[in-house]
LUMKEDO-22940 format. One line per field, with one value per residue: residue in one letter; x, y, z of N, C-alpha, C in turn. Coordinates in steps of 0.2 Angstrom, whole numbers. Layout:
N
rest	(A,...)
nu	(X,...)
nv	(Y,...)
nw	(Z,...)
cau	(X,...)
cav	(Y,...)
caw	(Z,...)
cu	(X,...)
cv	(Y,...)
cw	(Z,...)
//
This chain:
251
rest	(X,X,X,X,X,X,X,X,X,X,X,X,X,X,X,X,X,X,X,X,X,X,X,X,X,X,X,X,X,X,X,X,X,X,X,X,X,X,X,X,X,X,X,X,X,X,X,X,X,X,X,X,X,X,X,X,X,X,X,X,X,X,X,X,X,X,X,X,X,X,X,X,X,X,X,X,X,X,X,X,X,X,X,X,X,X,X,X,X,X,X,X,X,X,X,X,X,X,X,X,X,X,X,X,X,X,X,X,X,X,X,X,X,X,X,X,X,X,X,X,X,X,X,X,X,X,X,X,X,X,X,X,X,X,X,X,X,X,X,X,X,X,X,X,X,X,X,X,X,X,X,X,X,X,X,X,X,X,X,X,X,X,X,X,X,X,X,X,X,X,X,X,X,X,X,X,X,X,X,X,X,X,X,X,X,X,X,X,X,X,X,X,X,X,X,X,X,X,X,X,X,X,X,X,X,X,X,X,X,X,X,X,X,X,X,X,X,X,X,X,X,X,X,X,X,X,X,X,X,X,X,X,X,X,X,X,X,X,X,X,X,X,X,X,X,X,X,X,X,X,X)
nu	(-333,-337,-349,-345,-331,-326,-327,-318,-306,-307,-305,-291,-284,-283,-277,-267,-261,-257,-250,-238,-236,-230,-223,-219,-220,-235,-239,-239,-252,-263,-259,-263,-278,-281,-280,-289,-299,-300,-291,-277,-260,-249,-257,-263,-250,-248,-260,-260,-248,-251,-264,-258,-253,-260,-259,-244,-243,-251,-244,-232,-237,-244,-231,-225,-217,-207,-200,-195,-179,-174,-173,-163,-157,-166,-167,-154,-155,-168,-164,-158,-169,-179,-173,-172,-184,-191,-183,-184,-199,-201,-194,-202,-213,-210,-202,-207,-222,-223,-213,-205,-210,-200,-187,-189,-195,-181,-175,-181,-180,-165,-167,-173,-165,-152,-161,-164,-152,-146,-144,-132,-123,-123,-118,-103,-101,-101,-91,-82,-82,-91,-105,-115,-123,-127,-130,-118,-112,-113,-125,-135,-133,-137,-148,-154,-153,-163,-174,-177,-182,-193,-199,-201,-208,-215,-220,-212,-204,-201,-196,-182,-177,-178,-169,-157,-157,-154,-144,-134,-136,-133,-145,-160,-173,-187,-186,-179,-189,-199,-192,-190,-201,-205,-196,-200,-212,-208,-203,-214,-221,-215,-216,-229,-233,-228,-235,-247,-248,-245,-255,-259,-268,-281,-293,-303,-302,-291,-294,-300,-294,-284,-292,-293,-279,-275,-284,-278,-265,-263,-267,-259,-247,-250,-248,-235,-228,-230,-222,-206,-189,-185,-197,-203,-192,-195,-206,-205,-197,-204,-215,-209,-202,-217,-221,-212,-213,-224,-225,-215,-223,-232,-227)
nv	(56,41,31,14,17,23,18,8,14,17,5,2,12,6,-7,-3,5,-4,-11,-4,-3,-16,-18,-10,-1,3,10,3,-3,6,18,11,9,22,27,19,24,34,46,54,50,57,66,55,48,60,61,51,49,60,54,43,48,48,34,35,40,33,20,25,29,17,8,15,9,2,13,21,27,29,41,50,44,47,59,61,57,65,77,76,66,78,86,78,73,84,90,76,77,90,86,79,87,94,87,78,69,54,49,44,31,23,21,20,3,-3,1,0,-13,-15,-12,-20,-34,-30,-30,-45,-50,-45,-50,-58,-46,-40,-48,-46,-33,-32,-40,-32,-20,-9,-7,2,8,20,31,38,47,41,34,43,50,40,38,50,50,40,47,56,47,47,57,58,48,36,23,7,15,13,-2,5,11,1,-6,0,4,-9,-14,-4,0,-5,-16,-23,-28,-26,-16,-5,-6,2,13,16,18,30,40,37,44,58,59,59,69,80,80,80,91,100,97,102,114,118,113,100,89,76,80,73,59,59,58,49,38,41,40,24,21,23,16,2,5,3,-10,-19,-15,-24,-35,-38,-37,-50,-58,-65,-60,-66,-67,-55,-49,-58,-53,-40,-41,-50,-38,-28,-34,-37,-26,-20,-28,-25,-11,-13,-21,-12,-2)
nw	(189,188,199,201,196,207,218,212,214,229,235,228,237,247,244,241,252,262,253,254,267,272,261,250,236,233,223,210,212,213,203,189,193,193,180,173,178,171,173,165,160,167,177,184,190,199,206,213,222,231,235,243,252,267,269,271,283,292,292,298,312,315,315,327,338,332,327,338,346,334,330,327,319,308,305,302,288,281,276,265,257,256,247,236,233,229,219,210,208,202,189,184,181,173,161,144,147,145,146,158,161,152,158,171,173,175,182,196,194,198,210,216,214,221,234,234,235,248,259,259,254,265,274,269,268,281,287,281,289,283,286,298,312,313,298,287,274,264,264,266,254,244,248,244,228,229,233,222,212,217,220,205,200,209,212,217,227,239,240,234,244,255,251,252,265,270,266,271,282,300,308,315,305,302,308,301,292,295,298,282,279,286,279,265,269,269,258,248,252,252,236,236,238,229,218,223,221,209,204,200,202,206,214,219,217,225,240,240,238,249,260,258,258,271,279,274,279,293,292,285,291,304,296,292,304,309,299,295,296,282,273,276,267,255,253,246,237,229,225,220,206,202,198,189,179,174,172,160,152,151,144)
cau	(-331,-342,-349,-339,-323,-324,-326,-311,-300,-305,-301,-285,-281,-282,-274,-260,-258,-256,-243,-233,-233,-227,-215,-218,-226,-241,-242,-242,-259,-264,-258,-267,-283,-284,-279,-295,-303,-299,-284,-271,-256,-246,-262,-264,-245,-247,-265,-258,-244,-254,-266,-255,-249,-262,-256,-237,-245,-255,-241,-226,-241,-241,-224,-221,-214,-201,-196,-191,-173,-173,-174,-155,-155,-169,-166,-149,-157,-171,-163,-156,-175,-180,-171,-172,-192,-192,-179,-192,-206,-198,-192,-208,-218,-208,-201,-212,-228,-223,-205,-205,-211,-192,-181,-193,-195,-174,-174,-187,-179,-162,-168,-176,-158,-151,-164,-163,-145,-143,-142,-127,-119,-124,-113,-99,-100,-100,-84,-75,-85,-94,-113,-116,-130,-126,-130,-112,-113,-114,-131,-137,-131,-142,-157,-157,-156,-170,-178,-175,-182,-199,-203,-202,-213,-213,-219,-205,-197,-202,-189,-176,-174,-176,-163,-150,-152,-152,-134,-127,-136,-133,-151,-166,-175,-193,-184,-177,-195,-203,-189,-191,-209,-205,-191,-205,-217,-207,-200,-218,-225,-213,-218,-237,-233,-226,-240,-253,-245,-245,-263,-259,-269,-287,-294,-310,-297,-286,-299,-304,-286,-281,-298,-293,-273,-278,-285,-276,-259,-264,-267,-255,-241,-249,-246,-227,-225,-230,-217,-199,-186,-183,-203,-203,-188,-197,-211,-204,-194,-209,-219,-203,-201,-223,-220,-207,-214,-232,-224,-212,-231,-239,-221)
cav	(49,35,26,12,19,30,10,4,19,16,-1,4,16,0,-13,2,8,-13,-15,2,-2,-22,-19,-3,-2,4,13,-2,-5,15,21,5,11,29,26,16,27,40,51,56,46,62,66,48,48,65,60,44,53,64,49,38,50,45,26,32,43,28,17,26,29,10,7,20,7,2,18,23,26,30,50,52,42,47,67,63,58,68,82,71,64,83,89,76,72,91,90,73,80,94,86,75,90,97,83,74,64,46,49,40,23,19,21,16,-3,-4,7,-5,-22,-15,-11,-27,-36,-26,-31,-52,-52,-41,-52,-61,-42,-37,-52,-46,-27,-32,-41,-25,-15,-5,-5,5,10,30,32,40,50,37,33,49,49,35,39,57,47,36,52,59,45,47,62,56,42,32,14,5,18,7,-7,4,12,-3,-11,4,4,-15,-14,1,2,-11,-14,-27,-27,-21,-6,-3,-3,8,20,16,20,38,42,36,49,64,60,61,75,85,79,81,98,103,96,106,122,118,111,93,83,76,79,66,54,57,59,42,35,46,36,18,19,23,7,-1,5,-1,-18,-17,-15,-30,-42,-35,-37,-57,-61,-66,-55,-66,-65,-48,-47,-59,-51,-33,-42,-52,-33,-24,-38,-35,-17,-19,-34,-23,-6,-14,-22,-7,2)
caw	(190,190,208,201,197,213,222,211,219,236,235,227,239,253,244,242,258,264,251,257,275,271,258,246,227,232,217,208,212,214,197,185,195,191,173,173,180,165,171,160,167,173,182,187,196,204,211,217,226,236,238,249,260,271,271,276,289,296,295,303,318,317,316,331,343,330,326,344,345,327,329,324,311,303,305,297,281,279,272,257,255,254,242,230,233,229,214,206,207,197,183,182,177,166,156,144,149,144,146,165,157,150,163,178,176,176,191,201,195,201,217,218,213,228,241,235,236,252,267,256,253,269,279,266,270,288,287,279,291,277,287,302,316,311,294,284,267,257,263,266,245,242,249,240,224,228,234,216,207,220,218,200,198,217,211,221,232,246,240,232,251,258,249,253,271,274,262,273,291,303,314,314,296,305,312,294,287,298,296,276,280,286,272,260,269,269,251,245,256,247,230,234,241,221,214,224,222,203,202,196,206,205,222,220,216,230,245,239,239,254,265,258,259,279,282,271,282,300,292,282,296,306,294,291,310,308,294,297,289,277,272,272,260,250,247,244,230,222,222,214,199,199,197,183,173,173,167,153,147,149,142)
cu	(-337,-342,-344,-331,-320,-324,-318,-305,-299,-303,-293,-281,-281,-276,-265,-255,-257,-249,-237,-232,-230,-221,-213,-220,-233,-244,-244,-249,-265,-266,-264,-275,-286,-283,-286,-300,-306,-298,-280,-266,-252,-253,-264,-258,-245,-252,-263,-252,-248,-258,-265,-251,-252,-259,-248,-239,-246,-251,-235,-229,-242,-238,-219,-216,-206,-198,-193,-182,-170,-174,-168,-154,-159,-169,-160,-151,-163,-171,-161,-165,-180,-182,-170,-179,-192,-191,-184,-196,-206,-198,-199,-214,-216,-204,-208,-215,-225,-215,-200,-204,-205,-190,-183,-191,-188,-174,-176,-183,-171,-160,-169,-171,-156,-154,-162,-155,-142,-141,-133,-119,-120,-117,-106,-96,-100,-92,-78,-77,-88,-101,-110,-123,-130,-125,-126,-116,-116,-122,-136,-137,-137,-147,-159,-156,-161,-176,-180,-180,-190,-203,-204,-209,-210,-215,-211,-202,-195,-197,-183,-173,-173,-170,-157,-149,-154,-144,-132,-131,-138,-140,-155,-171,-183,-190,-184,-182,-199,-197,-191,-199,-209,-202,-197,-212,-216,-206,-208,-223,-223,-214,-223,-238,-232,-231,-246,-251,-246,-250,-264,-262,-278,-290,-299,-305,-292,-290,-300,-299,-285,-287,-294,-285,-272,-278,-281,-265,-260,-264,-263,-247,-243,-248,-239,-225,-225,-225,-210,-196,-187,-190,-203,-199,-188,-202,-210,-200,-201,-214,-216,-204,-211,-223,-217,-208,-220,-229,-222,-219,-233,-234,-223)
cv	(45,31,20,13,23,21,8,10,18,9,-2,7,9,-4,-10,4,1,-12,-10,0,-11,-21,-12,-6,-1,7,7,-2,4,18,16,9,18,29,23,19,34,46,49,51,51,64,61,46,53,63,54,45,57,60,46,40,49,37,27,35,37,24,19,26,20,6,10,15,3,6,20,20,28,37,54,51,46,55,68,62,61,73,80,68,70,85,83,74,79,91,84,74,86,91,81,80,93,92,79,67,58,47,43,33,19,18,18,8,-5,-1,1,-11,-22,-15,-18,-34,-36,-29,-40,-54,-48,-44,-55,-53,-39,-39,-47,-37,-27,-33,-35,-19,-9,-4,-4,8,18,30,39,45,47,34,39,50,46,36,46,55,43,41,56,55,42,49,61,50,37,24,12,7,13,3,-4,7,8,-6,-6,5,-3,-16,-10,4,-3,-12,-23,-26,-25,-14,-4,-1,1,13,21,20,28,40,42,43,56,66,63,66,78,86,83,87,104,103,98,111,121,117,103,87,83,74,74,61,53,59,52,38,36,40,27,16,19,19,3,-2,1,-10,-21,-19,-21,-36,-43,-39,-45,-61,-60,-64,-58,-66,-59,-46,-49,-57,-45,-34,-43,-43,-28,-27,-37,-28,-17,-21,-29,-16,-8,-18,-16,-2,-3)
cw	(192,197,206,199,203,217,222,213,223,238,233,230,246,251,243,246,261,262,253,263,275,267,253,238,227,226,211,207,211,206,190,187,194,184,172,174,177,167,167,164,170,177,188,193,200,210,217,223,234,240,245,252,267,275,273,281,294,298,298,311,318,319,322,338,339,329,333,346,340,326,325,319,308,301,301,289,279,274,262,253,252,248,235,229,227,218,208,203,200,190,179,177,172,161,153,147,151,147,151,163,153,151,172,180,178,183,196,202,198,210,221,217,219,233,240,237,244,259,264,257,261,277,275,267,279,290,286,283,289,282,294,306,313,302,289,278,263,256,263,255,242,242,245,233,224,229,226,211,211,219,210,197,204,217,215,224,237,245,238,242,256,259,253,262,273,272,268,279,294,308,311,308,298,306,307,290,291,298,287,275,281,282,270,260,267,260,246,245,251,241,229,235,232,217,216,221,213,200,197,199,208,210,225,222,222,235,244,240,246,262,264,260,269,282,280,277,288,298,290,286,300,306,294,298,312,304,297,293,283,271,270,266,254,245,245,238,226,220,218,208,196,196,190,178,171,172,160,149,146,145,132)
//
């Protein structure tokens, strides 16, 4: 790896772990950058994975004052985030290469649907009593699809989990992203965990990530915590429809 491509990953691994702890897509920026930098692209999503574990590390230790309280919820979905991180990951290595790049953008822009429309569906499942502080099956359900479709290619987890616990658990929309923030961590741990053991991941590449996604989290969570919901929920759509518009190009 060239000094300048080893630059443009640690730059990428900042502007990634930012966009992770605000809204989520850091691969977005992540994935583009290691391609550029001449990995393969399954090489480029695995390393990218492992990369910005640091930046959800960083930012749940950021977000640690809004997660308090949040023990119960988040131990109830965990195990759903597990086993589907687990089960992604899987199907990533063994299906073909490109394969990802078809079904992805649709996946992202649905998400991204979901989150602009949710304070509308959100009034609308309140009235019928559908959202709740204790997170039911149906959410637990949800997030082990978005966990599915993580450990698969993670561009946008960030928003499709956002979207599913502002729809179907009742709370403050900061608290929801620092809990999104820890889902997003375990979903990926698990992943990066399959992709070591397997040897799919180019350790230069993610050391370099792994330092910038770091910084990039702490800074990342201060601007989040400046923004008024409806801010944050603007900018976690505009970086879904980025994500989706900039696969189906590069698709």
């Amino acid at each position: 790896m060239t000094p300048a491509a080893a630059l443009l990953v640690l730059g990428a691994g900042f502007v990634g772990g930012a966009a992770n702890a605000v809204a989520g897509g850091g691969t977005l920026v992540t994935f583009p950058a290691l391609l550029a930098a001449g990995l393969p692209p399954v090489t480029a999503n695995t390393t990218s994975s492992v990369g910005l574990l640091s930046g959800y590390v960083g930012g749940s230790v950021a977000y640690r004052r809004e997660l308090e309280g949040q023990g119960a919820r988040a131990r109830g979905l965990l195990l759903a985030g597990v086993v589907g991180g687990v089960l992604g990951a899987v199907v990533l290595l063994v299906a073909p290469g490109d394969s990802f790049a078809v079904v992805v953008p649709y996946l992202v822009l649905l998400a991204c649907l979901l989150l602009a429309v949710q304070p509308w569906l959100a009034r609308l499942l309140a009235a019928r009593g559908a959202a709740s502080t204790h997170p039911g099956w149906e959410v637990k359900l949800a997030v082990g699809v978005g966990a599915v479709y993580g450990g698969y290619f993670g561009a946008g987890l960030g928003v499709m989990l956002l979207a599913v616990l502002g729809l179907l658990v009742a709370d403050d929309l900061q608290r929801l992203n620092a809990l999104k923030g820890v889902l997003a961590l375990v979903i990926n741990l698990v992943g990066a965990l399959v992709f070591v053991v397997t040897g799919h991941v180019h350790w230069l590449a993610a050391g370099l990530l792994a330092v910038g996604a770091a910084l990039g989290a702490t800074v990342g969570v201060a601007v989040a915590r400046r923004l008024p919901p409806a801010g944050v929920r603007a900018g976690v759509v505009v970086v879904g429809v980025a994500v989706a518009v900039t696969l189906l190009v590069r698709g």
